[in-house]
C-alpha positions in Angstrom: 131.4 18.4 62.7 133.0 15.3 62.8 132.2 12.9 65.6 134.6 10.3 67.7 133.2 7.6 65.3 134.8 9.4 62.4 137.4 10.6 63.4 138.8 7.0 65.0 137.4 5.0 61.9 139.2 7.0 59.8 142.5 6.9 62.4 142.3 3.0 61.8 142.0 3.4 58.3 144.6 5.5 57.8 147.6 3.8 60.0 150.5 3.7 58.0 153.2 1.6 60.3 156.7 0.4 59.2 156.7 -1.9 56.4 159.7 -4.0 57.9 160.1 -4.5 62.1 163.8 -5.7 63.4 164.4 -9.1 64.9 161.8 -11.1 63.1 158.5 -9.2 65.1 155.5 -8.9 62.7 153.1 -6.4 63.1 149.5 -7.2 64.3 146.9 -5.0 62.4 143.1 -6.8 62.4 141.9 -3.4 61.0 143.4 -4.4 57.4 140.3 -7.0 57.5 137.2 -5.2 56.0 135.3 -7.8 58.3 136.6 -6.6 61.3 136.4 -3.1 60.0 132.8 -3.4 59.7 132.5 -4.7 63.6 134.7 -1.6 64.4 132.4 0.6 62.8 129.2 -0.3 64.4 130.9 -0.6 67.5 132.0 3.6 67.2 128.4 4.2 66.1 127.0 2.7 69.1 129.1 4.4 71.8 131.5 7.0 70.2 128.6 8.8 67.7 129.2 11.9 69.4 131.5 15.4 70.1 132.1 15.7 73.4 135.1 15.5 75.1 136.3 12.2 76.6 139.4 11.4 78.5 142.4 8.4 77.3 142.9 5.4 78.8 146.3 3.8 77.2 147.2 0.6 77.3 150.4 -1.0 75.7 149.9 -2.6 72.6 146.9 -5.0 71.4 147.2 -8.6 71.8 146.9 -11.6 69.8 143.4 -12.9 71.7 141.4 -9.5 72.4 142.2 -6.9 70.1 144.1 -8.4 67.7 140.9 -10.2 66.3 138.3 -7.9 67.3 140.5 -4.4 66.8 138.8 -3.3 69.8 140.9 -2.3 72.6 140.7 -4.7 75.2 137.5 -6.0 74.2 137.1 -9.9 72.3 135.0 -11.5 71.2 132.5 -12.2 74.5 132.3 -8.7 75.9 131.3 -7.9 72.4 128.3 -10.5 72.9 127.8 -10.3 76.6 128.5 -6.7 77.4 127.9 -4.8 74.7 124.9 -6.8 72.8 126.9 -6.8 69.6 126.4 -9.5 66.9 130.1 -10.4 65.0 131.2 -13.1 63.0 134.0 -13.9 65.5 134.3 -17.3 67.6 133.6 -17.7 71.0 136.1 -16.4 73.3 137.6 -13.9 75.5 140.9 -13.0 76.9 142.1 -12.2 80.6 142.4 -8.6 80.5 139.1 -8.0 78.8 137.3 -9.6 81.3 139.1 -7.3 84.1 138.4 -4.3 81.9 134.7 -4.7 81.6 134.3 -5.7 85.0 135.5 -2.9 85.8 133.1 -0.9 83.1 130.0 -2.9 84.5 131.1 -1.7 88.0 131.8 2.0 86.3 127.6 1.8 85.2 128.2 -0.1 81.7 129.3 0.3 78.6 127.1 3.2 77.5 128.2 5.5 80.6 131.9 4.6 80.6 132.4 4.8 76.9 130.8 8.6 77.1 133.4 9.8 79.1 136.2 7.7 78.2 138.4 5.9 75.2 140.7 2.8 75.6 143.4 3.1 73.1 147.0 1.9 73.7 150.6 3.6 73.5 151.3 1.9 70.4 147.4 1.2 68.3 148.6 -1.7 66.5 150.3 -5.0 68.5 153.0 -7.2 67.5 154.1 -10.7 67.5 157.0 -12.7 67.5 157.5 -16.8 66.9 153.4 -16.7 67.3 153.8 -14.9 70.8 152.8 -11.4 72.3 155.9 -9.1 72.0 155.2 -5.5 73.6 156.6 -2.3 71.9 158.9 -2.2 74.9 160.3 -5.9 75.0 163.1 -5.1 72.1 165.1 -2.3 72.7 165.2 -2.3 68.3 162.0 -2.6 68.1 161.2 0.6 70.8 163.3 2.8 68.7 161.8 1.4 65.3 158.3 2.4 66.0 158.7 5.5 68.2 157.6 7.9 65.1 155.3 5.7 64.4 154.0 6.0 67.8 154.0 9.4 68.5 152.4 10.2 65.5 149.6 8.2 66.4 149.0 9.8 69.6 149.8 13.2 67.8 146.2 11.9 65.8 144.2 11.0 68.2 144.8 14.5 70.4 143.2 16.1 67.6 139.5 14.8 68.3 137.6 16.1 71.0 140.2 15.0 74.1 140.1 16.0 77.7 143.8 16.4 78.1 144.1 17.4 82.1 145.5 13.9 82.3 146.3 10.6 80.9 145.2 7.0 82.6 148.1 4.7 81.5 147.2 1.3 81.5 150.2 -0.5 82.7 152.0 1.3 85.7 155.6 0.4 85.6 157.4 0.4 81.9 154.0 1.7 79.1 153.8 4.2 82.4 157.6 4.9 82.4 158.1 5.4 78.9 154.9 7.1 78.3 155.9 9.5 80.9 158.7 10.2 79.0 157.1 11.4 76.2 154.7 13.5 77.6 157.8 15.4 79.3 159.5 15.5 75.9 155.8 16.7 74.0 153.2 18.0 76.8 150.6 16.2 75.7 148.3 16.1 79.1 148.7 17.9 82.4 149.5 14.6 83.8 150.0 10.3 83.3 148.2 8.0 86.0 149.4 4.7 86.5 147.1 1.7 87.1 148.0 -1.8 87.3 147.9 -4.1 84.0 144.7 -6.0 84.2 147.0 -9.2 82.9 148.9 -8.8 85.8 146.1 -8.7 87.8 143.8 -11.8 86.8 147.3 -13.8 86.7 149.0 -13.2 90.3 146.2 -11.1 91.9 143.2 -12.7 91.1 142.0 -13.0 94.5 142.1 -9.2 95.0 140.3 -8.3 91.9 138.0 -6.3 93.8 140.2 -3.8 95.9 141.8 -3.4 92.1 138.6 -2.8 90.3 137.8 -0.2 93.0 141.1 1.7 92.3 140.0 2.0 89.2 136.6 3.0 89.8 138.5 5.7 92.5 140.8 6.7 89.2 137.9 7.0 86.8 135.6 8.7 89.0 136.9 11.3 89.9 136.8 13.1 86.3 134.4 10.6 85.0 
């Protein structure tokens, strides 16, 4: 039986996006590079090496400074080293919603307990960028409608591995929540979306409440988790 680790090596392997995106936005896709590929890897053996069921965590669309050079969602390069005890051949650095995240997965017990029960992926599994910049999936109406079947497809593949589909935590609570919602009224893909706060928005206007927001995501996590 094929574990999470297969099963999601082989969905990054195997993404086959839009060869051409509207307005000038290029696509960001570190998993072409066989040296991130092999970070990947050992980072599903170590905490995705398994069957059981686990519940999604979506976020938007990777970025340029987290997982756009690690291909790990929300994760760069110093919650590889820090958090997870992973040797890589990527600089120094990290990236503001990482560090909310893995607070907030030190606060949950650590990476070995959070990552048993749950998976960080995003709406859209590959980011995109524009004049050097972030661009989300939803920041060009063109753009929204050109990778929409590329989009749903993707979730369509990762609800075939071992996914506990009672609900949905949607990382971004007004438009990834909105339009995510959408689809899973249009496809009935979980029994429900929760939204929680971006952790961008967070570290950048709410910095000084970052604990009353890691505690409502412990409050979201816990009770399934």
């Amino acid at each position: 039986m094929k574990t999470w680790a297969d099963h999601l090596y082989t969905f990054y392997t195997s993404l086959h996006p839009l060869q051409r995106l509207p307005n000038g936005v290029q696509w960001l896709y570190p998993q072409q590079s066989s040296e991130v590929l092999l970070v990947v890897k050992q980072f599903l053996q170590k905490y995705f090496n398994d069957t059981q069921q686990r519940q999604l965590l979506l976020g938007i669309n990777p970025g340029r400074h987290g997982a756009g050079i690690t291909g790990i969602n929300f994760t760069a390069a110093k919650q590889l080293t820090e958090d997870c005890g992973m040797e890589h051949p990527y600089k120094k650095g990290s990236e503001i919603s990482a560090e909310f995240i893995y607070a907030v997965i030190r606060a949950y017990g650590g990476p070995e307990r959070f990552y048993e029960n749950f998976f960080i992926g995003s709406v859209c599994p590959l980011g995109f960028v524009k004049n050097g910049k972030n661009i989300n999936y939803y920041d060009d109406r063109d753009l929204q409608k050109a990778v929409e079947p590329f989009i749903i497809e993707s979730i369509e593949k990762q609800l075939r591995f071992p996914v506990d589909r009672s609900r949905c935590l949607c990382i971004g609570g007004e438009k990834n929540f909105k339009y995510l919602s959408g689809l899973n009224e249009r496809y009935g893909w979980f029994g429900s979306i929760v939204p929680l706060p971006h952790p961008r928005f967070i570290m950048q206007y709410r910095r000084k409440e970052m604990e009353p927001f890691i505690q409502l995501y412990l409050d979201a996590l816990q009770k399934n988790g």
